[in-house]
VEXSEVEX-678855 format. One record per residue: residue number from 1; residue in three letters; x, y, z of N, C-alpha, C, O in turn. Coordinates in steps of 0.02 Angstrom, whole numbers. Example, Ala and Ser with C-alpha at 12.3 -4.5 7.8 and 13.67 -1.06 7.14 Angstrom:
BEGIN
> 1,ALA,660,-284,390,615,-225,390,660,-165,390,712,-166,423
> 2,SER,642,-112,354,684,-53,357,645,2,394,670,57,402
***
This chain:
BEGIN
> 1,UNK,-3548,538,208,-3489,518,172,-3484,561,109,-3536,570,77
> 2,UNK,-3428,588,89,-3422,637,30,-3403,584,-6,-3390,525,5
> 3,UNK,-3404,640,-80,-3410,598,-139,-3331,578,-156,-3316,539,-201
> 4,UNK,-3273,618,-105,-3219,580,-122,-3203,534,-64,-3164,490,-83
> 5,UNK,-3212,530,-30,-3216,478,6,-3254,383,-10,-3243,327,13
> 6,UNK,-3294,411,-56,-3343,347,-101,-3293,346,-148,-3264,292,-152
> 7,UNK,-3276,388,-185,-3228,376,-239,-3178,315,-219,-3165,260,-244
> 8,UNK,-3153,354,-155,-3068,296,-145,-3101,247,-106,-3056,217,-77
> 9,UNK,-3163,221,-89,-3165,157,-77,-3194,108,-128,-3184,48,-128
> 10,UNK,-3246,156,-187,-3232,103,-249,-3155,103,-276,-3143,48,-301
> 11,UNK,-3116,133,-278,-3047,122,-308,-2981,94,-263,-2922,89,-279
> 12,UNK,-3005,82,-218,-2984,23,-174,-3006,-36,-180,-2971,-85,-170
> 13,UNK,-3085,-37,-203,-3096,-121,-239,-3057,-125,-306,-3024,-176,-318
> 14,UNK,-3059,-76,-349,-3030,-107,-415,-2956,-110,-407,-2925,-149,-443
> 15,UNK,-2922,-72,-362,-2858,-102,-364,-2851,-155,-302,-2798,-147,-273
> 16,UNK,-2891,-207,-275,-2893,-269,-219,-2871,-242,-175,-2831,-279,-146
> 17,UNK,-2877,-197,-153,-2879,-166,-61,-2907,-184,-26,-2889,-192,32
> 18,UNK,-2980,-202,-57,-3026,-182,-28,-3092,-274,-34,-3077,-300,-88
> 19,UNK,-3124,-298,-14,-3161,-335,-61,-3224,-298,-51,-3210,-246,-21
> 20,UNK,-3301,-303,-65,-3338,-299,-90,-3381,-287,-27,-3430,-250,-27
> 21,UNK,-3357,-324,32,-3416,-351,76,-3387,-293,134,-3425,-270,176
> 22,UNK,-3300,-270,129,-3260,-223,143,-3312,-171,133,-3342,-148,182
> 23,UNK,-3327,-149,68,-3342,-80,55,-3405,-64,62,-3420,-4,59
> 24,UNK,-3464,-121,75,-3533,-111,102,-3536,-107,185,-3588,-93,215
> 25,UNK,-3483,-118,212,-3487,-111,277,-3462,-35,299,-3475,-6,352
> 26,UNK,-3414,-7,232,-3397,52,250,-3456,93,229,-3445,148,254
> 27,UNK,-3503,94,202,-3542,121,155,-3597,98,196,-3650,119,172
> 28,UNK,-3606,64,246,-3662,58,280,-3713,125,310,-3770,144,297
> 29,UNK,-3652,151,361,-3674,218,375,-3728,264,342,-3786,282,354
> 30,UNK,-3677,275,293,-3706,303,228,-3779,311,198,-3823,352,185
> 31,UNK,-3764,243,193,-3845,216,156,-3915,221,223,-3971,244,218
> 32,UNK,-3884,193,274,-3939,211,319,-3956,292,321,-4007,316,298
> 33,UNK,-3904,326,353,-3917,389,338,-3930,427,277,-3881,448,246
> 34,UNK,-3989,438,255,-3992,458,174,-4000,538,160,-4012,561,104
> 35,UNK,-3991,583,227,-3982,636,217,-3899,643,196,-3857,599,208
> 36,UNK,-3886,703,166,-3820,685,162,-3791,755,189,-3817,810,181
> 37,UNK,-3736,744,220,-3726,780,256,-3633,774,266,-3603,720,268
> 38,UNK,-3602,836,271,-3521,857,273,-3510,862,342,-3554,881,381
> 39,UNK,-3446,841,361,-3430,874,436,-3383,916,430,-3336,879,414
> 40,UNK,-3361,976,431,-3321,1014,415,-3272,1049,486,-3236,1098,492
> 41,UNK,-3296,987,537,-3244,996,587,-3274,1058,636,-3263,1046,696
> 42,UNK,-3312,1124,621,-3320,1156,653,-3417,1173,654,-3452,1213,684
> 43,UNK,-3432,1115,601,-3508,1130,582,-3526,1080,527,-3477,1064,494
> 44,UNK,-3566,1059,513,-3620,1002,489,-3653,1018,424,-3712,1035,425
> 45,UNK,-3620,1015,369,-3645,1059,304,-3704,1010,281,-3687,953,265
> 46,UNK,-3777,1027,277,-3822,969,245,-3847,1004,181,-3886,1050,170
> 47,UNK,-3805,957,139,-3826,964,68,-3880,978,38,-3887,1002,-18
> 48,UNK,-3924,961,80,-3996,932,42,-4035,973,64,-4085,942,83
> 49,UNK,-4045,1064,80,-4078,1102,87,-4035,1180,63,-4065,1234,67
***
């Protein structure tokens, strides 16, 4: 998950889009996976090397 993608789902809670339990389920993925890593559609950018 990129960092704008986290952005607009905390700013979907502060403007009530979203609730709380909403944005840990989107953010689940995420957290399990703790490499972090881009999909750029044609290839797999991993940040973290």
């Amino acid at each position: 998950m990129s960092h704008p993608d986290i952005r607009a789902l905390l700013e979907a809670i502060r403007q009530g889009q979203l609730s709380v339990d909403e944005d840990v389920a989107a953010l689940k993925p995420a957290l399990l996976n703790p490499i972090a890593t881009e999909d750029l559609g044609f290839a797999r950018l991993d940040h973290q090397r």
